[in-house]
Structure formats: C-alpha cells, structure tokens
C-alpha positions as CSV (number, residue, x, y, z in Angstrom):
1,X,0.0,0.0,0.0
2,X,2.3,2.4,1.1
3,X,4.3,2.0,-2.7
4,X,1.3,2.8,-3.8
5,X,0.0,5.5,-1.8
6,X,3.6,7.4,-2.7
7,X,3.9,6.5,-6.5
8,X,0.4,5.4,-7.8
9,X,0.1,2.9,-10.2
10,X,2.3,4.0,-13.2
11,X,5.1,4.8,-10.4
12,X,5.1,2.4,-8.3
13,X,8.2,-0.3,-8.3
14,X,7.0,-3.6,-7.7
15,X,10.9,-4.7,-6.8
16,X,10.5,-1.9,-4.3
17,X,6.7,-3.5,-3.5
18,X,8.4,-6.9,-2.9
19,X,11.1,-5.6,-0.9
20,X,9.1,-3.8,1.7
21,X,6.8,-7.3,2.1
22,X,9.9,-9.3,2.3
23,X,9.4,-11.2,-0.8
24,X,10.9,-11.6,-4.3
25,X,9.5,-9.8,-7.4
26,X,8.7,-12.9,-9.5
27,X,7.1,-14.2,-6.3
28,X,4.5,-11.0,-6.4
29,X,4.0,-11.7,-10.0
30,X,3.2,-15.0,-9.3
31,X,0.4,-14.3,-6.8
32,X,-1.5,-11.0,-8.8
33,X,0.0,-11.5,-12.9
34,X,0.5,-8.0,-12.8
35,X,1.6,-5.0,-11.4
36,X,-1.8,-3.5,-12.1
37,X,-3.9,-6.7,-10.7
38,X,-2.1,-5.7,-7.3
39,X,-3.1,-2.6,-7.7
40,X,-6.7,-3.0,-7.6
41,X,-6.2,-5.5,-5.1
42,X,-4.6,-2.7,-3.3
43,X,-7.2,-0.6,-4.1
44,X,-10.2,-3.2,-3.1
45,X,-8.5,-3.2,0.2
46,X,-8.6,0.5,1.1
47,X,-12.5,0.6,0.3
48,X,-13.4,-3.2,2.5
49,X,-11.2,-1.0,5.4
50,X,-13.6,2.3,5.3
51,X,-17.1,-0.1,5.0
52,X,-15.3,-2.0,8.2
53,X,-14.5,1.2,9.9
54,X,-18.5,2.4,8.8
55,X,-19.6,-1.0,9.9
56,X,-18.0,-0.7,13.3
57,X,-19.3,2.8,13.8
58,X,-22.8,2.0,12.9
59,X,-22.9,-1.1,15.6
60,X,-21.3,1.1,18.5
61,X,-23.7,3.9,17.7
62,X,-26.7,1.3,17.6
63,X,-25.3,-0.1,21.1
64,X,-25.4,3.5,22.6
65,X,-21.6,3.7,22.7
66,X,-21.3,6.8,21.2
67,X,-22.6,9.9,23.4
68,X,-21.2,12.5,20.6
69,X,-23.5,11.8,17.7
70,X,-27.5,11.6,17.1
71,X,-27.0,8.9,13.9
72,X,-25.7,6.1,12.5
73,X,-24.3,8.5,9.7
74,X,-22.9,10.5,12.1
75,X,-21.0,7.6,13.9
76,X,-19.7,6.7,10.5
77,X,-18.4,10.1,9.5
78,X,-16.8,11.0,12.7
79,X,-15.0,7.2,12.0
80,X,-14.4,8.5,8.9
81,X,-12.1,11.6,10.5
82,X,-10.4,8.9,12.0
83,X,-9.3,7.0,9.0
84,X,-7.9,10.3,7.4
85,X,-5.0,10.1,9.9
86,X,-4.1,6.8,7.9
87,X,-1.8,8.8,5.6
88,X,-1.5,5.9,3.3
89,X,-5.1,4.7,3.2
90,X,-6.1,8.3,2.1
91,X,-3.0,8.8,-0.6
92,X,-4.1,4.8,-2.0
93,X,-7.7,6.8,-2.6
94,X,-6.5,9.5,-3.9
95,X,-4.4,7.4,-6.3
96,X,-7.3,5.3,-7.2
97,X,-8.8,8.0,-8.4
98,X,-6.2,9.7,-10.2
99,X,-5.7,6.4,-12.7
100,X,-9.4,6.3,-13.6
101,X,-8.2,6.9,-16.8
102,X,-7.4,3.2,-17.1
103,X,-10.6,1.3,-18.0
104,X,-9.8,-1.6,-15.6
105,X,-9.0,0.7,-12.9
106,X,-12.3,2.9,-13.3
107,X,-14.1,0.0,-13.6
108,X,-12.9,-1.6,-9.7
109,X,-13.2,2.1,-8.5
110,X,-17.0,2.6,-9.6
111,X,-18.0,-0.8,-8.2
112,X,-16.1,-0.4,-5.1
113,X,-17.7,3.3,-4.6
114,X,-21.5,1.9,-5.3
115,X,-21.0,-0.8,-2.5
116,X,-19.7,1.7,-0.6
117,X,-22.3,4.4,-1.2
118,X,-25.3,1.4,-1.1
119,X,-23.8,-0.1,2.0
120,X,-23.5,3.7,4.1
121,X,-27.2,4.0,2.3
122,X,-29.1,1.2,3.6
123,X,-26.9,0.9,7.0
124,X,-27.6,4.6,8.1
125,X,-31.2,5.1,7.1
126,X,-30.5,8.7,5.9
127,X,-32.2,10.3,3.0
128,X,-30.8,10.2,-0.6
129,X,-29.9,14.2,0.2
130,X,-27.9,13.2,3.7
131,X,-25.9,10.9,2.0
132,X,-24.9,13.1,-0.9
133,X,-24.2,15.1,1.7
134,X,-21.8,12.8,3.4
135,X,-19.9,11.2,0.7
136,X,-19.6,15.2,-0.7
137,X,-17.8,16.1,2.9
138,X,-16.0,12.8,2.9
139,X,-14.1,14.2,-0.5
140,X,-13.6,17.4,0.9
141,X,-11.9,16.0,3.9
142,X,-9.8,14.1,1.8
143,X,-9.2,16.7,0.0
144,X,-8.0,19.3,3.2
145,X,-6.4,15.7,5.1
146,X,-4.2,15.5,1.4
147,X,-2.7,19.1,1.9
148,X,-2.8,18.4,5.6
149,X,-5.1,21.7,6.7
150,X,-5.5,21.8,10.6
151,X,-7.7,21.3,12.8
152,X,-11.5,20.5,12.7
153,X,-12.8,20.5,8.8
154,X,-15.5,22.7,10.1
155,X,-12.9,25.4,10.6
156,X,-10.7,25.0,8.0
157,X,-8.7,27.5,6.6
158,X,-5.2,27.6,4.7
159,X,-4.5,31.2,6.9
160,X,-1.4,29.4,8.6
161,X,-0.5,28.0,5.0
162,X,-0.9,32.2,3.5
163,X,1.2,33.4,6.3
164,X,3.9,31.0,6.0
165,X,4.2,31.0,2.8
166,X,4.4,34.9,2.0
C-alpha cells in the first residue's frame, strides 16, 4: 500500500513493492500477474477498510456507545475523521482515483464506490440528500487531510498555510 500511496500505479516499483513485504519480485508476479492486478487489489482493500471502519461505527452507535452523535451516519463520519489520519489509506484513494483513466482501474473504482455508497445508504437510514451530503464532505476531507489543513474540517482555513508561505 504504502508503494502505492507514494507513487500510484504507473510509479510504483514492484521490486521496491516486494522488498518492503519481504518477498521476491517474480514471487509478487506470481500471486496478482500483474503490477496492475495488485493494484486494484490494493485498491479493493482501502474501500473493505472504510465499509469495516463504517460498519464498526454504525454497531457502536446502535449499542449507545457513542454519546457525541445523534445517527448512524454520524457515527460513521466522525470514523471516517479517523481514518484520514491513515496517511497511506487516504493517498491509496486519492491514487485510485487519479488512474481512472485506465478502463480496468475505473471500472474496480465505480464498483467499489457503489458498495460503498449502497452499503452507508441502507446501514444509516439517511435520505438520498444526507448521503450526498456525506460522501460530498467525505471528499472534501480528503481533499483538506491530502494538503494536511489543521484542525476540525468545520474550521478549515489555509491562513497558517498564507502566512507561512508569503
């Protein structure tokens, strides 16, 4: 992943990738055929992780674990926060989405994105406007966790980033 997350898929080394796992390159070939089969492997992983994350959310707030939020969707986007500190699991995303141009790659990306968006649908309850509504700040939090803006995304502002870099 983290090859990935730096590199994308047309940078990535998968000497490099075999390397870090403590494996041989002909070995990785031998389990995914290609560098880009691992890739949506890759990819397929990073979305099962957020529906796990939104899974585990949606049970605690069901159980009454949760004394900060009012919703199921709510559990699940405050998770969500969470997993943007996962610096590679957000980059992999991003990267996803950047080689969409590739046919394959778009293809894994849309399916992966409907499961997601049916699964946050029918697990939350919310209307078809509340989940726009989510998955639209979801990208936007990507978006501010990618350039690394501070603090809540509520108050997000690149001042510091102005200041610094006048």
């Amino acid at each position: 992943m983290a090859e990935f997350a730096a590199h994308g898929l047309s940078g990535a080394n998968v000497q490099a990738i075999a390397r870090r796992v403590g494996v041989s390159q002909p070995y990785v070939f031998q389990l995914f055929g290609t560098k880009k089969e691992l890739f949506l492997a890759v990819v397929r992983e990073c979305f099962t992780r957020t529906r796990v994350a939104f899974e585990d959310a949606a049970s605690r707030q069901r159980a009454g674990q949760y004394d900060d939020c009012d919703s199921v969707l709510m559990a699940m986007g405050n998770r969500y926060k969470d997993l943007l500190n996962d610096r590679t699991l957000l980059l992999v995303q991003l990267q996803a989405y950047a080689a969409c141009d590739d046919a394959d790659v778009r293809d894994v990306v849309r399916e992966e994105w409907h499961k997601l968006h049916r699964f946050v649908s029918e697990t939350s309850g919310a209307s078809p406007r509340e989940v726009f509504e989510f998955f639209s700040i979801g990208m936007l939090m990507n978006v501010g966790a990618a350039i690394r803006l501070e603090g809540d995304p509520e108050s997000w502002t690149l001042d510091p980033w102005e200041v610094a870099h006048r």
